[in-house]
The first five atom37 places (N, CA, C, CB, O) and aatype in JSON, in Angstrom:
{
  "aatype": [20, 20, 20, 20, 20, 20, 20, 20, 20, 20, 20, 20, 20, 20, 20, 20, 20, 20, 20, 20, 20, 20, 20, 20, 20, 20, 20, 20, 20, 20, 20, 20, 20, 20, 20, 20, 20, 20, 20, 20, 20, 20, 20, 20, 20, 20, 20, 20, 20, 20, 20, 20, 20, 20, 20, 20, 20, 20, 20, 20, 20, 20, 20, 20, 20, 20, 20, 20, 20, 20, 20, 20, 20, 20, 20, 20, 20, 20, 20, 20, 20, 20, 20, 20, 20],
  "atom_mask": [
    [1, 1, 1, 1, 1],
    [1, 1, 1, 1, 1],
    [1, 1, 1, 1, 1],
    [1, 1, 1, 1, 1],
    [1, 1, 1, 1, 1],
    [1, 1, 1, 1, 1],
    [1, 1, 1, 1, 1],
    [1, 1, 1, 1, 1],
    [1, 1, 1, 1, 1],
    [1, 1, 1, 1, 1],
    [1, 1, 1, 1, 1],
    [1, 1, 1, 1, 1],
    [1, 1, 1, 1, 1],
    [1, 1, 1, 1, 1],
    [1, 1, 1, 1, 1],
    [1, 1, 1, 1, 1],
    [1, 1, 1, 1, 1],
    [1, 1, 1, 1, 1],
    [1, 1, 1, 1, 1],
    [1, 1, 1, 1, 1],
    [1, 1, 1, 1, 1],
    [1, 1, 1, 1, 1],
    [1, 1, 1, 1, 1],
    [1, 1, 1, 1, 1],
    [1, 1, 1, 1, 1],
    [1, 1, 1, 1, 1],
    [1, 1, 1, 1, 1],
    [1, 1, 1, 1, 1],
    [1, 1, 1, 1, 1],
    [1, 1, 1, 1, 1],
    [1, 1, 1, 1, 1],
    [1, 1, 1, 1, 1],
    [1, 1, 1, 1, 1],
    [1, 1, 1, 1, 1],
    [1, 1, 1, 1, 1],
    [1, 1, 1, 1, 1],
    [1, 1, 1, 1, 1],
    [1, 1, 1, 1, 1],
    [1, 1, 1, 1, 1],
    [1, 1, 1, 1, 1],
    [1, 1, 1, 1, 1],
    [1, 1, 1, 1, 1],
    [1, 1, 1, 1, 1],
    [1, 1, 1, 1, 1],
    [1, 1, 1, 1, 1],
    [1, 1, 1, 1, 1],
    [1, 1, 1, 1, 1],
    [1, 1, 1, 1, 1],
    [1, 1, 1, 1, 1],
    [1, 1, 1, 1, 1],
    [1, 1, 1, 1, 1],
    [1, 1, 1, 1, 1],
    [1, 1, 1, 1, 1],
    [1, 1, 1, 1, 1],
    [1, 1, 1, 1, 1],
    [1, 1, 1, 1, 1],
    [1, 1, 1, 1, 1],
    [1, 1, 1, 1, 1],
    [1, 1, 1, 1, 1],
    [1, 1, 1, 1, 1],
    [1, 1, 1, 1, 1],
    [1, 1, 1, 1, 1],
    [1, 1, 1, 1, 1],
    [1, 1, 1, 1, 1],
    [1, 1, 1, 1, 1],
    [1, 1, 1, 1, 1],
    [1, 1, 1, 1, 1],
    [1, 1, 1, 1, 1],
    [1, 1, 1, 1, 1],
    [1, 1, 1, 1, 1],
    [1, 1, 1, 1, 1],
    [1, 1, 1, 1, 1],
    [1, 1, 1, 1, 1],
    [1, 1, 1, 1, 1],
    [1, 1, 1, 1, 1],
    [1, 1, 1, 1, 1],
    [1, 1, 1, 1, 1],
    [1, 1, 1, 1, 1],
    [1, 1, 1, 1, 1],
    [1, 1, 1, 1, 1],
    [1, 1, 1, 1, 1],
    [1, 1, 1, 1, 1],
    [1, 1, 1, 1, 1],
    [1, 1, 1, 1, 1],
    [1, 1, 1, 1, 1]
  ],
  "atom_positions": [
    [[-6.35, 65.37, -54.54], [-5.71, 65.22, -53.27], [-5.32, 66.6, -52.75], [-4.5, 64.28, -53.38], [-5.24, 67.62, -53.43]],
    [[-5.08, 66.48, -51.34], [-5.31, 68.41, -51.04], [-3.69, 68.03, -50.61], [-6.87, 69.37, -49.33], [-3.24, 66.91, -50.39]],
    [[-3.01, 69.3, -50.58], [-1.68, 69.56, -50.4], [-1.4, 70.02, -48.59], [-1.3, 70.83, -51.59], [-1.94, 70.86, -47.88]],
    [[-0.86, 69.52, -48.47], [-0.57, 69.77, -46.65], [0.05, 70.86, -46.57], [0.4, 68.69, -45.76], [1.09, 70.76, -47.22]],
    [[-0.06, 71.93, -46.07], [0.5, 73.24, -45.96], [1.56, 73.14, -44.32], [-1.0, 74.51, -45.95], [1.25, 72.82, -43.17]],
    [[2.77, 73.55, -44.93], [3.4, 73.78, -44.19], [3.24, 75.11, -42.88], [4.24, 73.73, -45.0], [3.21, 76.31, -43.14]],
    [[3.15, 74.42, -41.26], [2.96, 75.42, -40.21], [3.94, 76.6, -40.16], [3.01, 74.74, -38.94], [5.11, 76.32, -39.9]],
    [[3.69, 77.58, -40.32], [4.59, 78.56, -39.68], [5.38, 77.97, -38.48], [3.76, 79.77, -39.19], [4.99, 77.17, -37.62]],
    [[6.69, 78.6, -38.64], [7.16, 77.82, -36.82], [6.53, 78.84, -36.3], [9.08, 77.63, -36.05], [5.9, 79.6, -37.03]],
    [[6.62, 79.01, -34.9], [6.36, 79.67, -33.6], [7.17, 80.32, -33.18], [6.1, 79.02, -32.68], [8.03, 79.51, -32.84]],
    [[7.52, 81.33, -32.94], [8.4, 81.78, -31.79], [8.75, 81.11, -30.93], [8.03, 82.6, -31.16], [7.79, 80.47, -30.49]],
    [[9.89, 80.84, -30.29], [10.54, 80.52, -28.94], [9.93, 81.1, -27.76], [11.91, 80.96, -28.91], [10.08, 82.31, -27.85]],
    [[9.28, 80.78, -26.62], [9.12, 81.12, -25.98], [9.53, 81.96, -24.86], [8.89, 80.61, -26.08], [10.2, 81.33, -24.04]],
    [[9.29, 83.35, -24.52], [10.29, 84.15, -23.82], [9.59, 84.11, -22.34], [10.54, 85.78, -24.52], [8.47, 83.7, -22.01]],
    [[10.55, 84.63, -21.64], [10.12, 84.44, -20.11], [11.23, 85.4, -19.77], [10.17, 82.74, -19.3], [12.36, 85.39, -20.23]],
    [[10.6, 86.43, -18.66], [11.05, 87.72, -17.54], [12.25, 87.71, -17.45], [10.58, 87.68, -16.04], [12.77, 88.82, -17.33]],
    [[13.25, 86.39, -17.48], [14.68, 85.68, -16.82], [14.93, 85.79, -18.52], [14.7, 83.72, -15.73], [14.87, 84.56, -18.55]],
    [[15.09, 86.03, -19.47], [15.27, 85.66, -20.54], [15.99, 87.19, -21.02], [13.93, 85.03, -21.21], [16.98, 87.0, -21.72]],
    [[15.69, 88.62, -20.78], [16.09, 89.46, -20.98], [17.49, 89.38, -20.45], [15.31, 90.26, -20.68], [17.42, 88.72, -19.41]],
    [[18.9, 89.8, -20.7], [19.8, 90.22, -20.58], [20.24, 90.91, -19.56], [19.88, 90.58, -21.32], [21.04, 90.65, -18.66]],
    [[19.4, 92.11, -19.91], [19.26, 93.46, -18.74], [18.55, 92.88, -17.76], [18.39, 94.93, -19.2], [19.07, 93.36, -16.75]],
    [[17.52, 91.98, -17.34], [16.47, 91.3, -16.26], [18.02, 90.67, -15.3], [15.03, 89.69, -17.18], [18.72, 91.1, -14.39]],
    [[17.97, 89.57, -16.1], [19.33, 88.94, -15.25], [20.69, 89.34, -14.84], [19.71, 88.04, -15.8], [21.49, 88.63, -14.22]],
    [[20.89, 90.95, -15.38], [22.22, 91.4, -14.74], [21.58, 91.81, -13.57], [23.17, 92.58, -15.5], [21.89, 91.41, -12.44]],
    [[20.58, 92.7, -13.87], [19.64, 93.33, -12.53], [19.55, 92.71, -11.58], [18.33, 93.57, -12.65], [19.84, 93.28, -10.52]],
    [[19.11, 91.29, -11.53], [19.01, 90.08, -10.31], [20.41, 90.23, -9.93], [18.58, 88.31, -10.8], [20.7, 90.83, -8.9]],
    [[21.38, 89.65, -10.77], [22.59, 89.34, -10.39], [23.01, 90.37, -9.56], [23.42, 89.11, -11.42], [23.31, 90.09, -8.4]],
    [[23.06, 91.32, -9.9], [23.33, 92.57, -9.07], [22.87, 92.87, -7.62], [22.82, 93.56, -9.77], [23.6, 93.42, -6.8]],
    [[21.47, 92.41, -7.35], [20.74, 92.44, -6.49], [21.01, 91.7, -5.33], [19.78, 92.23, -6.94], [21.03, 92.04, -4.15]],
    [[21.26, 90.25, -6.06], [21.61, 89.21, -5.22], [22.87, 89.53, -4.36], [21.8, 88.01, -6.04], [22.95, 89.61, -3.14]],
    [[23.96, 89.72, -5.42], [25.21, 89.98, -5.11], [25.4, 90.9, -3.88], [25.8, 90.49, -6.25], [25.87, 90.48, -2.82]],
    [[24.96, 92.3, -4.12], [24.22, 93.23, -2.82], [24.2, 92.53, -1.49], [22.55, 93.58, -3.1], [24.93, 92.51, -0.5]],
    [[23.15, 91.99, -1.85], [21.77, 91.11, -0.38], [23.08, 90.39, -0.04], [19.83, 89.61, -0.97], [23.19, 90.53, 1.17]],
    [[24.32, 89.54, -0.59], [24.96, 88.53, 0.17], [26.7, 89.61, 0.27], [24.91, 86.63, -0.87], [27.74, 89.03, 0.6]],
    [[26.71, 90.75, 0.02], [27.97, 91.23, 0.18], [27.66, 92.28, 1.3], [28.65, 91.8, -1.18], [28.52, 92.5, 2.15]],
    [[26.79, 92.74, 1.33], [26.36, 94.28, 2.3], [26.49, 93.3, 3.48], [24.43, 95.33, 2.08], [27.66, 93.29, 3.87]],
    [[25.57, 92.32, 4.3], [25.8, 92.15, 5.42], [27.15, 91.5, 5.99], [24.82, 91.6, 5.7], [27.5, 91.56, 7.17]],
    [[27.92, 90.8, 4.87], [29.37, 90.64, 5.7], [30.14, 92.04, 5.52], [30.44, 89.27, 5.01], [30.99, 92.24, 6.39]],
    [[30.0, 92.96, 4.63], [30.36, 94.46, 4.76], [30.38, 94.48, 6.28], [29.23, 95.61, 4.03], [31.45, 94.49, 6.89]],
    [[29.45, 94.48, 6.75], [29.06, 95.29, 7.98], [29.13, 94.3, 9.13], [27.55, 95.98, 7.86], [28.82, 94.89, 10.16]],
    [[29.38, 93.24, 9.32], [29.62, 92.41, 9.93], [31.42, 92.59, 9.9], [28.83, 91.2, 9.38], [31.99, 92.79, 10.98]],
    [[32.12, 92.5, 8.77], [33.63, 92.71, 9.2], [34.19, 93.73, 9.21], [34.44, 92.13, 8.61], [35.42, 93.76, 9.22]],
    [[33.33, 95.02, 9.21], [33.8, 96.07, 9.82], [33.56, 96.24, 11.43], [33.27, 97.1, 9.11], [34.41, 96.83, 12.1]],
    [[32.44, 95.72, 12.02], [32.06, 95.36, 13.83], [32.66, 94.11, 14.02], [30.25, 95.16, 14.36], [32.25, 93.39, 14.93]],
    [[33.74, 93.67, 13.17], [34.92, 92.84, 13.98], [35.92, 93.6, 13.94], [35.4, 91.44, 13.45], [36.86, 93.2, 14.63]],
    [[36.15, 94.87, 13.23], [37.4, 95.53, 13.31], [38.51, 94.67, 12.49], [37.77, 95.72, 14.84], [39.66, 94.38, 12.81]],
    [[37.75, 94.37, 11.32], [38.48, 93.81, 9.85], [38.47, 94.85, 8.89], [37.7, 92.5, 9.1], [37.85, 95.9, 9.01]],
    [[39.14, 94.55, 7.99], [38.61, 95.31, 6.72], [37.3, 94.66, 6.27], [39.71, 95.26, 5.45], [36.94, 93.49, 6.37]],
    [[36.47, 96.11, 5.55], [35.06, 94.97, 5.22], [35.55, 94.95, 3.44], [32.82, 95.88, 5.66], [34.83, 94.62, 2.5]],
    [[36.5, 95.27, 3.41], [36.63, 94.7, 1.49], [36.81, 93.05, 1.86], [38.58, 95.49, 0.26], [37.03, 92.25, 0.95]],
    [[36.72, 92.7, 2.97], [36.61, 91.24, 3.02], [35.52, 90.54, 2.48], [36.68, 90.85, 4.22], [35.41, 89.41, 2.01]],
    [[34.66, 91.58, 2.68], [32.98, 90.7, 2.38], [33.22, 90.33, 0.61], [31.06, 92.17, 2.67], [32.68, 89.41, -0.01]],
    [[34.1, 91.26, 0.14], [33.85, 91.07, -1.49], [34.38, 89.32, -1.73], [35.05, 92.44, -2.6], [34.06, 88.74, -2.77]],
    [[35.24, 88.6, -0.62], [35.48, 86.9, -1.43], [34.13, 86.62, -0.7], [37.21, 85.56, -0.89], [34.61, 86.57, 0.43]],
    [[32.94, 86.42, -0.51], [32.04, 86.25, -0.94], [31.32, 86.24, -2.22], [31.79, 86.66, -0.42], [30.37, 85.46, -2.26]],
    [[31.48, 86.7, -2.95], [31.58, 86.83, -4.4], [31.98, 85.37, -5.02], [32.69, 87.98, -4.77], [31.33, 84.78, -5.88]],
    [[33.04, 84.98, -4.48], [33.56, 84.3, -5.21], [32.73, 82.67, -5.08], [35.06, 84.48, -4.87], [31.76, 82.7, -4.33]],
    [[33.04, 81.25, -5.75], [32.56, 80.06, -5.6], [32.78, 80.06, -3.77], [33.44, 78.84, -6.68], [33.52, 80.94, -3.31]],
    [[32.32, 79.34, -3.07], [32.67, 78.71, -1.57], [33.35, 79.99, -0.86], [33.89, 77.21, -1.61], [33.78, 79.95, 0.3]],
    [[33.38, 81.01, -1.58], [33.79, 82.12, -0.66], [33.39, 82.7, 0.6], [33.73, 82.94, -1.23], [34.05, 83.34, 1.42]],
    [[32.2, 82.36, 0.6], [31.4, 82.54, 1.64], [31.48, 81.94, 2.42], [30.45, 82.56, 1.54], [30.99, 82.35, 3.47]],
    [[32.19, 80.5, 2.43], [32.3, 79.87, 3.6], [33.34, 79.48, 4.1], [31.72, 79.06, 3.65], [33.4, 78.64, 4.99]],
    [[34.63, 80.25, 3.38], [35.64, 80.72, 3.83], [35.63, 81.83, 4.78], [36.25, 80.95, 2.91], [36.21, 81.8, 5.86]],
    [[34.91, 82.87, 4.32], [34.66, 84.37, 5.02], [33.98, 83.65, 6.34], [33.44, 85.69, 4.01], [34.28, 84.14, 7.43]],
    [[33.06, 82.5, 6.31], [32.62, 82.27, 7.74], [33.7, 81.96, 8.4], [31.62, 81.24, 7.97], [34.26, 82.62, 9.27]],
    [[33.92, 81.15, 8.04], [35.07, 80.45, 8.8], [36.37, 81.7, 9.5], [35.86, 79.27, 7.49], [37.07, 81.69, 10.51]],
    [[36.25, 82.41, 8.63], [37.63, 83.7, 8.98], [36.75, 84.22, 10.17], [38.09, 85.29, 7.46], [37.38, 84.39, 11.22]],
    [[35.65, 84.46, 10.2], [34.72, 85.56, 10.94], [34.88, 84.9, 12.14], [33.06, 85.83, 10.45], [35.27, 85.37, 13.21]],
    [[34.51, 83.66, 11.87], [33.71, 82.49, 13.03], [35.4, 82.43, 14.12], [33.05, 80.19, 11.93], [35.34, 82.48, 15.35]],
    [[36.74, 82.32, 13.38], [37.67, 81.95, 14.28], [38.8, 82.54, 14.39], [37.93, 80.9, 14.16], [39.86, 82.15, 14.87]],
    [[38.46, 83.59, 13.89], [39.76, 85.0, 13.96], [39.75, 85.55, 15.34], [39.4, 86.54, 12.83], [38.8, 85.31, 16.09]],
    [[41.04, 86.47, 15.83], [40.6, 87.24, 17.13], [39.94, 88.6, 16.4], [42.08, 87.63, 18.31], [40.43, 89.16, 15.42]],
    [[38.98, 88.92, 16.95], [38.35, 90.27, 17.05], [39.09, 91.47, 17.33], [37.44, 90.25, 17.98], [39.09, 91.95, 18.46]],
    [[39.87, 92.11, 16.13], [40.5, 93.2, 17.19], [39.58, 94.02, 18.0], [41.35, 94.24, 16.46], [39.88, 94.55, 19.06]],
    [[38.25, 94.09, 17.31], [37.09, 95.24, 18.29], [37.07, 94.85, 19.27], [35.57, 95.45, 18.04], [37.11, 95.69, 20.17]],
    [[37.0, 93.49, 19.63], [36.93, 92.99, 21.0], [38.08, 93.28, 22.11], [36.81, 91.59, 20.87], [38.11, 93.75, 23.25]],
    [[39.09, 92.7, 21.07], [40.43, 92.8, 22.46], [40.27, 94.97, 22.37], [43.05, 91.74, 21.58], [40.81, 95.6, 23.29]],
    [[39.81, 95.47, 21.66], [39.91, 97.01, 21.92], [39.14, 97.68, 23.23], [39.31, 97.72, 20.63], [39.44, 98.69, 23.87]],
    [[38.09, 96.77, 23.39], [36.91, 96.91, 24.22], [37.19, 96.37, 25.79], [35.71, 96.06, 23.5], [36.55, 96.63, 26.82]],
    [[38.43, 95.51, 25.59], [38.35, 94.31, 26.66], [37.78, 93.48, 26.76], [38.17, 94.43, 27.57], [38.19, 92.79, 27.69]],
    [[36.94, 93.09, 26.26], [35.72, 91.83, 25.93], [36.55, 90.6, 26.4], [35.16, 91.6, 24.0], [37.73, 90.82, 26.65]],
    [[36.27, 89.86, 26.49], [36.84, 88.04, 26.13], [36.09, 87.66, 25.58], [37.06, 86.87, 27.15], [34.88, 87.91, 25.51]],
    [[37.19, 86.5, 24.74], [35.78, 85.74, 24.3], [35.04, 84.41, 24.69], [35.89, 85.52, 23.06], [35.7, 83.44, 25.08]],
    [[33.89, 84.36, 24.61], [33.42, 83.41, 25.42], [32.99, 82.26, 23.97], [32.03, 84.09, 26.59], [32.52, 82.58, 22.87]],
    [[33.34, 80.95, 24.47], [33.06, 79.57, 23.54], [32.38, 78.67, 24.59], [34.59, 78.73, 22.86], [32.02, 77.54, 24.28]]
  ]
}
């Protein structure tokens, strides 16, 4: 009778997202792409733009809209502007 030989296991399969260093890099990236444009968006409301950083946070972002969307503009009242709804 022949003896069944036990398979080597296999390696685990690795994938690009699997490195450590790969996924801080994204994270980083991402973080960037969604903090730079409210940067610069609540500094041309004449906010502080360390505002953009509660973006960062869970639902932060749609707090920061909401602040953006229904705050007065000091740039505006600086300009004379009104605002129009």
């Amino acid at each position: 009778m022949m003896m069944l030989q036990a398979a080597a296991p296999s390696p685990p399969p690795t994938s690009v997202l699997g490195s450590p260093i790969v996924f801080a890099f994204l994270l980083l990236v991402l973080t960037l792409v969604q903090v730079v444009p409210f940067w610069f968006i609540c500094r041309k409301a004449g906010m502080s733009p360390w505002l953009s950083l509660i973006s960062m946070i869970p639902l932060g972002t749609l707090v920061l809209t909401f602040v953006l969307a229904f705050a007065e503009w000091p740039a505006l009242k600086r300009d004379g502007q009104q605002a129009r709804f």
